[in-house]
C-alpha positions as CSV (number, residue, x, y, z in Angstrom):
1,X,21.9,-16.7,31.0
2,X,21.6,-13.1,29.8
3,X,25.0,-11.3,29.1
4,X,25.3,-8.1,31.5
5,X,26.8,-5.0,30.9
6,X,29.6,-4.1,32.8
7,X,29.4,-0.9,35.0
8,X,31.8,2.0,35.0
9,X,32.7,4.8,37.2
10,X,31.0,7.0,33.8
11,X,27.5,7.0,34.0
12,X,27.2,7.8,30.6
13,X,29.1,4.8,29.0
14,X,28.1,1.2,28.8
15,X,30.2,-1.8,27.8
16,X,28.0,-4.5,26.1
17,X,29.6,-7.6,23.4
18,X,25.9,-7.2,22.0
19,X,26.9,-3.6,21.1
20,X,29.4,-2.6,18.7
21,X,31.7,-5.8,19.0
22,X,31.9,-4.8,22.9
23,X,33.7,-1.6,22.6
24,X,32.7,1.2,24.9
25,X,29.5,3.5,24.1
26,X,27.5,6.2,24.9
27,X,24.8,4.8,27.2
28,X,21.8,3.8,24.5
29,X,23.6,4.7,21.6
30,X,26.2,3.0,19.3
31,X,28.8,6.1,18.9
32,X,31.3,4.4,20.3
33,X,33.9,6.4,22.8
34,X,36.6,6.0,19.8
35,X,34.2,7.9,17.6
36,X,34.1,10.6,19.9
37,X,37.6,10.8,20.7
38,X,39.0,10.7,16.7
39,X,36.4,13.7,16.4
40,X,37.8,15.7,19.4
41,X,41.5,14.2,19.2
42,X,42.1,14.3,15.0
43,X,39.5,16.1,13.4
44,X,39.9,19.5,15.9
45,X,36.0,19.5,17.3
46,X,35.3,21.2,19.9
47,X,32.7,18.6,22.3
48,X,29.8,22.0,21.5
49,X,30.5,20.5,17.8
50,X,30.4,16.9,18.6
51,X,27.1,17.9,20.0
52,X,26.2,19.9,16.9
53,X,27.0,17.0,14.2
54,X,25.1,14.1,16.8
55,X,22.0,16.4,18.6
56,X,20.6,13.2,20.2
57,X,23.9,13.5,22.3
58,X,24.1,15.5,25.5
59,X,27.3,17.8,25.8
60,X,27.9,15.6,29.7
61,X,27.7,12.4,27.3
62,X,30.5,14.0,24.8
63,X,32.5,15.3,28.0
64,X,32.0,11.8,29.7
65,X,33.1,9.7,26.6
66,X,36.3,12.0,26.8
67,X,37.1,11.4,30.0
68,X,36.8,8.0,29.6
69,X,39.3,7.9,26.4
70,X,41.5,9.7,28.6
71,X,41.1,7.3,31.5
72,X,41.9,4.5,29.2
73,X,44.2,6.3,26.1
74,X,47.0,4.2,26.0
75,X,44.0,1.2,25.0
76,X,42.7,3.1,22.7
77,X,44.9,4.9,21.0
78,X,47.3,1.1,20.7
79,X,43.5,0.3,19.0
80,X,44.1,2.8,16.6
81,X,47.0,2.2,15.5
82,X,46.0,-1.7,15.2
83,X,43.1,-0.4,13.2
84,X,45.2,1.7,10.7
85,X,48.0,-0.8,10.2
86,X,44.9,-4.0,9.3
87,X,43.4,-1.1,7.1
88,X,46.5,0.0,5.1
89,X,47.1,-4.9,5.2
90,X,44.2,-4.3,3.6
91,X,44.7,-1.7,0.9
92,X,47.6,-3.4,-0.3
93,X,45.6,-6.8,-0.9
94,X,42.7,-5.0,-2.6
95,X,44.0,-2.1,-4.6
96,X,41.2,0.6,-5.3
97,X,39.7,-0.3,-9.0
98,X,38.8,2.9,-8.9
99,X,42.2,4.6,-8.4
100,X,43.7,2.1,-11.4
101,X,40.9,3.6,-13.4
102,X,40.9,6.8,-12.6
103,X,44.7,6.9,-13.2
104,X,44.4,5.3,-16.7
């Protein structure tokens, strides 16, 4: 039995686990809504230079994956912060070689 994607109230976002691990996308894309929102929510773009960096995007995708962060924030932002904490695990297990030799 094929695996369906789930609909949402955002026409531009789909929701497949054959796309990126089953987080939230851009319809026919793999920018993922967390993509977008670290651009718009850490990095200072404005959605006109989301649109800039990705021209394959619409600016009513970008403005859709927002609103759909913003619907769901408290998810993804927790993500995040999941994400940051396994990356840091992570940096402490496997020190950069390059660091050591850059520092010696």
């Amino acid at each position: 039995m094929p695996v369906a994607e789930r609909k949402s109230k955002h026409p531009y976002i789909s929701i497949s686990p054959k796309i990126s691990r089953g987080q939230p996308v851009i319809s026919r894309t793999r920018i993922t809504v967390m993509e977008i929102a670290i651009r718009y929510e850490l990095l200072g773009w404005s959605a006109d230079k989301i649109v800039d960096e990705y021209p394959h995007l619409k600016l009513e995708q970008v403005h859709d994956a927002l609103s759909y962060y913003y619907e769901h924030k408290e998810m993804f932002d927790q993500k995040y912060r999941d994400d940051q904490y396994f990356i840091s695990e992570l940096k402490k297990q496997y020190p950069s070689k390059l660091k050591a030799k850059l520092k010696s």
